[in-house]
Z-matrix of the N, CA and C atoms (Angstrom, degrees):
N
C 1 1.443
C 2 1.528 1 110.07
N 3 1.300 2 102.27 1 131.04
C 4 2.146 3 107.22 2 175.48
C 5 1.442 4 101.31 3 -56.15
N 6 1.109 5 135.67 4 113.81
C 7 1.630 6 134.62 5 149.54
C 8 1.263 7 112.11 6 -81.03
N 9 1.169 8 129.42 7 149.51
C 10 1.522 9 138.43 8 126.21
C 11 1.285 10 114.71 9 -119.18
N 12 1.577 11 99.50 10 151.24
C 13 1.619 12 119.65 11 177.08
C 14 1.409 13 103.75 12 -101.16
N 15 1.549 14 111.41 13 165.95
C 16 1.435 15 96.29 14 -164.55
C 17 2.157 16 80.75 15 -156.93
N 18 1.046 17 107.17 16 113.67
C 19 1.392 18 116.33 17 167.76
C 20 1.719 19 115.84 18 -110.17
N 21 1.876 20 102.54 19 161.87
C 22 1.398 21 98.90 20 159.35
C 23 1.035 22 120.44 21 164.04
N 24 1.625 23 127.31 22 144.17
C 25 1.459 24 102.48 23 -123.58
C 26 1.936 25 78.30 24 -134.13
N 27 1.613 26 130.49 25 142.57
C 28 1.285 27 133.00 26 -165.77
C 29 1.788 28 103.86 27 -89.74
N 30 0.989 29 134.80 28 0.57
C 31 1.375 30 123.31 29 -176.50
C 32 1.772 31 112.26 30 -123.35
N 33 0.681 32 138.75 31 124.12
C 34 1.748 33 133.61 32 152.28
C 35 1.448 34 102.50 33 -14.06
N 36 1.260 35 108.38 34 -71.23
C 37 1.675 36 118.43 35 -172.78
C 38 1.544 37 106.79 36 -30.57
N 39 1.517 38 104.58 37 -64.43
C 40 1.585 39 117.15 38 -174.32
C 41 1.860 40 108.60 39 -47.17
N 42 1.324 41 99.46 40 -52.48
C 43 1.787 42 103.61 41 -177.46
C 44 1.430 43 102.86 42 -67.93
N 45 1.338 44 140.47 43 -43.74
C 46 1.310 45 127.65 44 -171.91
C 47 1.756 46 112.10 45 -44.43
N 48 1.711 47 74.75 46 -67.07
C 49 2.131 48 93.92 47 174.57
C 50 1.306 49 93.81 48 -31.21
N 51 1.453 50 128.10 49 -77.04
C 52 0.840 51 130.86 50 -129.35
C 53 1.561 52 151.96 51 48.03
N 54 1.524 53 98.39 52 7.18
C 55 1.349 54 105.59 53 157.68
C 56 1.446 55 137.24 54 -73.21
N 57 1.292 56 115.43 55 -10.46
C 58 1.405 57 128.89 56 165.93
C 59 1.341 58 114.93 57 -60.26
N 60 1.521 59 107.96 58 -56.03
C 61 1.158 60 119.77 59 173.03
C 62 1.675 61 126.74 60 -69.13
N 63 1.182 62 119.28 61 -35.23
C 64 1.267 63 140.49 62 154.71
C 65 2.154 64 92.81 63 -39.67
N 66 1.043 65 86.44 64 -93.98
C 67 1.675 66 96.86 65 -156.41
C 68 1.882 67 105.15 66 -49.29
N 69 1.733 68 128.95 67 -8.30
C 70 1.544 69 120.84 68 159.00
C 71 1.442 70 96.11 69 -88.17
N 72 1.210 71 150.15 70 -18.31
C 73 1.231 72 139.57 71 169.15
C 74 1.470 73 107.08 72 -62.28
N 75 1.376 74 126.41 73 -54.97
C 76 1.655 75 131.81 74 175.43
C 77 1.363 76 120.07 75 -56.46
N 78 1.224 77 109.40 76 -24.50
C 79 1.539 78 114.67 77 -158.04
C 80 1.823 79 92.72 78 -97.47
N 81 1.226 80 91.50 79 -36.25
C 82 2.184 81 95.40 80 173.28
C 83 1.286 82 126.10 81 -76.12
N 84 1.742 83 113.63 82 -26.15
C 85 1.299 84 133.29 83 -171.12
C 86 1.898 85 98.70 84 -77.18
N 87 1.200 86 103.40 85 -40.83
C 88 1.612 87 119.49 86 -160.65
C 89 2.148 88 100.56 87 -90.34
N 90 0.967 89 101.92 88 -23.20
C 91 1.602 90 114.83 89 170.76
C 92 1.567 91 88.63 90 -84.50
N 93 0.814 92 133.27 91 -94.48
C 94 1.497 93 129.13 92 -135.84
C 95 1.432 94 94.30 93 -54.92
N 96 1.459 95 135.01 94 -45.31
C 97 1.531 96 128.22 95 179.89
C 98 1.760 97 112.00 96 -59.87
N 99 1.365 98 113.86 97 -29.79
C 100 1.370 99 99.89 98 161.02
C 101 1.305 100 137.49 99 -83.98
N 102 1.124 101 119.30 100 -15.52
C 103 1.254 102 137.19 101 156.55
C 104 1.771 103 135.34 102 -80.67
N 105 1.495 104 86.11 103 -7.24
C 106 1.929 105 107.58 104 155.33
C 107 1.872 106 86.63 105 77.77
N 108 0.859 107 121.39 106 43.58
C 109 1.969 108 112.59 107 -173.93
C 110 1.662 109 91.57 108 -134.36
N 111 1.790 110 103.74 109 114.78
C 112 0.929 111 107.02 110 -174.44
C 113 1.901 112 114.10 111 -80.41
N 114 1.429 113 103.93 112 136.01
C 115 1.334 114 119.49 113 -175.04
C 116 1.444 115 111.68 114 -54.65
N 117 1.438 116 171.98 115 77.16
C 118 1.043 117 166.64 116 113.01
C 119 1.767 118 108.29 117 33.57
N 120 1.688 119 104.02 118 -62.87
C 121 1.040 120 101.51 119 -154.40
C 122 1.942 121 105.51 120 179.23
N 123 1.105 122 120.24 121 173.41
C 124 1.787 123 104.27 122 171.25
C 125 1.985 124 85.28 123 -141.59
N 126 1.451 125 98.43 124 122.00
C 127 1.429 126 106.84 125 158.35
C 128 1.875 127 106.16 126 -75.92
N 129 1.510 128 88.65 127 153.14
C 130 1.757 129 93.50 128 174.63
C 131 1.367 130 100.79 129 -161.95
N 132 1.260 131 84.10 130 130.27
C 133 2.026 132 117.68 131 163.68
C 134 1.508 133 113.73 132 -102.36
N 135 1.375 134 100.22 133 132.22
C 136 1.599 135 90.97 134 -175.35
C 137 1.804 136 99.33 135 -150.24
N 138 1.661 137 91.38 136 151.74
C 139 1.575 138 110.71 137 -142.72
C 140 1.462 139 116.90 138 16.58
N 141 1.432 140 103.36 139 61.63
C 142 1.964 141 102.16 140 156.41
C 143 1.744 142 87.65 141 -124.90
N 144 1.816 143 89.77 142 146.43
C 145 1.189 144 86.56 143 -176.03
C 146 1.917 145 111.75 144 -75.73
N 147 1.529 146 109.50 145 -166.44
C 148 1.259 147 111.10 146 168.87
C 149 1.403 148 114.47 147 -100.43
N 150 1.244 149 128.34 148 17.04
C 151 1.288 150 108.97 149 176.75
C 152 1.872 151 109.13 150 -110.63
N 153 1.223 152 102.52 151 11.53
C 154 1.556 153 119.39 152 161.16
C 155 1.307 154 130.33 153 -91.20
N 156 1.358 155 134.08 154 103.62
C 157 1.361 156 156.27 155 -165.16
C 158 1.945 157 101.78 156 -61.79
N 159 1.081 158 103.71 157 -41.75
C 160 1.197 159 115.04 158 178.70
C 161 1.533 160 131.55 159 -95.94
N 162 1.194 161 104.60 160 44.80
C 163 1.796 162 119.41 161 161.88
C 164 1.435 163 113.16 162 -84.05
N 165 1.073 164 100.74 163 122.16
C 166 1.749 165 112.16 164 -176.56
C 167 1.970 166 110.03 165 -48.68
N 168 1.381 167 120.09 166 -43.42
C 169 1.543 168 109.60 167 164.04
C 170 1.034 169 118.80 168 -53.13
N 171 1.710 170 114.71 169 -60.65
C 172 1.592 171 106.67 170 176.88
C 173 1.260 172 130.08 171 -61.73
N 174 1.777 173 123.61 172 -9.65
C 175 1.497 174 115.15 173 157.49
C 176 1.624 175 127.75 174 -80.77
N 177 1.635 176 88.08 175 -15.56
C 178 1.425 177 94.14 176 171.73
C 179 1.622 178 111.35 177 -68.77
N 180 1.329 179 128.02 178 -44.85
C 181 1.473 180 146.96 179 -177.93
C 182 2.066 181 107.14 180 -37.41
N 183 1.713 182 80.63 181 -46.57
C 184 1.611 183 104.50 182 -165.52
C 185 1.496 184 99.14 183 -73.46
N 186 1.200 185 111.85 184 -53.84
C 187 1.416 186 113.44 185 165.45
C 188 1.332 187 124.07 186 -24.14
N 189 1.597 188 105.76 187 -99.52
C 190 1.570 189 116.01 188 151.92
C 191 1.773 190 105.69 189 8.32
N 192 1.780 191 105.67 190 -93.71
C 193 1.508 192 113.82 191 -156.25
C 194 1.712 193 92.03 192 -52.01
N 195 1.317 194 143.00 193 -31.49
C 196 1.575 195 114.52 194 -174.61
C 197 1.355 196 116.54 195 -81.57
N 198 1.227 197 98.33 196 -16.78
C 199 1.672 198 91.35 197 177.07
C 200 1.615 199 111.43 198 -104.67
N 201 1.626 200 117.68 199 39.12
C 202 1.391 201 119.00 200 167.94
C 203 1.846 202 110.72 201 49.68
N 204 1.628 203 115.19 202 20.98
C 205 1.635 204 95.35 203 -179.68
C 206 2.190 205 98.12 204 -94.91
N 207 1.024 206 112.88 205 15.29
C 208 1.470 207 116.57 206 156.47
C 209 1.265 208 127.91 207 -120.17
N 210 1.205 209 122.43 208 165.54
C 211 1.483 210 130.93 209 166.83
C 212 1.446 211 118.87 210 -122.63
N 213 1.789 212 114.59 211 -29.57
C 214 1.148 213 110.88 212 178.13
C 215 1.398 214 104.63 213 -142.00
N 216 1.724 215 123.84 214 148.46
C 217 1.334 216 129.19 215 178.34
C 218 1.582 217 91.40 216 -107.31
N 219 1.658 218 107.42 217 141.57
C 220 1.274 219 121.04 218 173.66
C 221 1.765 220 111.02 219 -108.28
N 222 1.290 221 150.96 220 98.21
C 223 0.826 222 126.22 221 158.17
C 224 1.956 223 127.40 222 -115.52
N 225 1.276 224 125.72 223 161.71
C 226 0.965 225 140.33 224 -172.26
C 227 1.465 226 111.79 225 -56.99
N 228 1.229 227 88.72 226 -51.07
C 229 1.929 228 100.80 227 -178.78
C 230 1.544 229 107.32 228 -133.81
N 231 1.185 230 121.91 229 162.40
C 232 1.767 231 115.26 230 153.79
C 233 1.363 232 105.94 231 -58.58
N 234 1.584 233 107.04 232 -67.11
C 235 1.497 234 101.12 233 178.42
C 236 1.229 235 137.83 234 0.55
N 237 1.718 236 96.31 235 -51.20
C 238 1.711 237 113.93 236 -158.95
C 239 1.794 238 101.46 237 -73.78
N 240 1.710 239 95.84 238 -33.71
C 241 1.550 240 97.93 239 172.44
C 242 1.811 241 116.24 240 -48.66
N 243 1.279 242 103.65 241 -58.55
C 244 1.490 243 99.76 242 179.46
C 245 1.806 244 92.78 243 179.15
N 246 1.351 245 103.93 244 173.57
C 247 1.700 246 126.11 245 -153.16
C 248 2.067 247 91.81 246 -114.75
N 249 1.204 248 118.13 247 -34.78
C 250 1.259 249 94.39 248 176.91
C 251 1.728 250 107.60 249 -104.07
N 252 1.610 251 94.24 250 150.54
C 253 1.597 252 111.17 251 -166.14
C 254 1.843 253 98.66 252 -52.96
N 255 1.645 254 94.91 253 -70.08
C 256 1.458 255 93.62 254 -152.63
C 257 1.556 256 103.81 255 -63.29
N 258 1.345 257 136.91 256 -31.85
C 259 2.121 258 128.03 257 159.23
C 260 1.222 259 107.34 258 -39.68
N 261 1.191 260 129.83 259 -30.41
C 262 1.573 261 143.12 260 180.00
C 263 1.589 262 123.02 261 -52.81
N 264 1.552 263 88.50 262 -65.78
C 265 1.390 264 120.46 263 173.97
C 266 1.353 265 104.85 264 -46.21
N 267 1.993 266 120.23 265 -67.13
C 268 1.245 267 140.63 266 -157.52
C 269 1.445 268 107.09 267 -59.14
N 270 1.610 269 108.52 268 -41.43
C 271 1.701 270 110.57 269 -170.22
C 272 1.480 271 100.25 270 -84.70
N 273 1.625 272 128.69 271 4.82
C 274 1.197 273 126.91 272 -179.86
C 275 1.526 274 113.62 273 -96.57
N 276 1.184 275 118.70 274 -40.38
C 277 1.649 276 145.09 275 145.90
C 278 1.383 277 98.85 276 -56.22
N 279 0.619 278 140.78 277 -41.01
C 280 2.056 279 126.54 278 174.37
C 281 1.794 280 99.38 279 -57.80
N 282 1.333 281 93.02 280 -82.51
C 283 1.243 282 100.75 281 167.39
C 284 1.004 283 136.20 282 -10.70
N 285 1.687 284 125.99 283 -68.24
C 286 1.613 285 130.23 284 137.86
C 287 1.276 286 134.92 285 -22.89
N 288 1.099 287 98.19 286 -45.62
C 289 1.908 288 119.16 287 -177.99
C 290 1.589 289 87.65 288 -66.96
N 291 1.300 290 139.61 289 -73.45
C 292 1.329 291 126.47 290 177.15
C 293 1.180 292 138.30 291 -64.06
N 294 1.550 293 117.15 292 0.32
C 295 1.560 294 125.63 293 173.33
C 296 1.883 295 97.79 294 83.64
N 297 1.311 296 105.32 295 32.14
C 298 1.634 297 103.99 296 175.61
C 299 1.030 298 106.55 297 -102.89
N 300 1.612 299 126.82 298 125.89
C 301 1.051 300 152.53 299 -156.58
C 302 2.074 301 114.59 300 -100.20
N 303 1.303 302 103.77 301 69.01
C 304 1.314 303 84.05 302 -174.33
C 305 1.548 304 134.39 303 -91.27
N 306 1.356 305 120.28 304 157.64
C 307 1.362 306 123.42 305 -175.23
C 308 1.072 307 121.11 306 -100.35
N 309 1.608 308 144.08 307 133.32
C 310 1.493 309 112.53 308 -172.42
C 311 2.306 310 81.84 309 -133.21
N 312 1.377 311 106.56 310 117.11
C 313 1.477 312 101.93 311 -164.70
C 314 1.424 313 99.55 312 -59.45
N 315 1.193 314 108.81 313 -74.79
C 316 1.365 315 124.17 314 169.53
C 317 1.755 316 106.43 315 14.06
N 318 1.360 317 89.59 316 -106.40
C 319 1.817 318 103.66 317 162.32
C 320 1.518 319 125.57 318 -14.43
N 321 1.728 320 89.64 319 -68.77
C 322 1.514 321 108.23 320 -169.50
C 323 1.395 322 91.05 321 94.00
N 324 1.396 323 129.08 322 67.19
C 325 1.296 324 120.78 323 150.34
C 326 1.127 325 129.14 324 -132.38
N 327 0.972 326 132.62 325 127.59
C 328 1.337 327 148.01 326 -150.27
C 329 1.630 328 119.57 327 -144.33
């Protein structure tokens, strides 16, 4: 199955460090090899927050799921998906609508 991971971190501060981002890249890279789902790739947004619909990774993400080049979204947290509930909901129902299968480790949902 095509995976992508999809990180992203709300402050400048966080992306400079870059250990935030560093350690949802590890934590997705090291899931998908145990779970045998080959990695594609990891989209990343960095210091935009999540309650903005319009971050250039996450339209790229959206992209992707309409034109069928994924099967599964990997992410670290929901969070990382986005900060407001009901955008949450919508990119989760998108998702569905295309047979995209997402993971959120964190949770454990799958």
């Amino acid at each position: 199955m095509k995976t992508v991971g999809y990180v992203r971190v709300s402050t400048k501060l966080q992306s400079d460090k870059g250990g935030s981002v560093q350690n949802q890249r590890d934590k997705i890279t090291n899931y998908c090899k145990l779970e045998g789902l080959k990695l594609e790739g990891i989209i990343e947004d960095l210091g935009i927050s999540g309650t903005k619909r319009d971050r250039r990774g996450f339209l790229k993400l959206l992209d992707y799921s309409r034109t069928n080049q994924i099967d599964v979204v990997v992410v670290w947290s929901l969070s990382r998906l986005g900060r407001n509930l009901k955008d949450m909901l919508e990119t989760i129902n998108l998702f569905r609508t295309y047979g995209i299968e997402l993971r959120c480790i964190k949770e454990n949902i799958r």
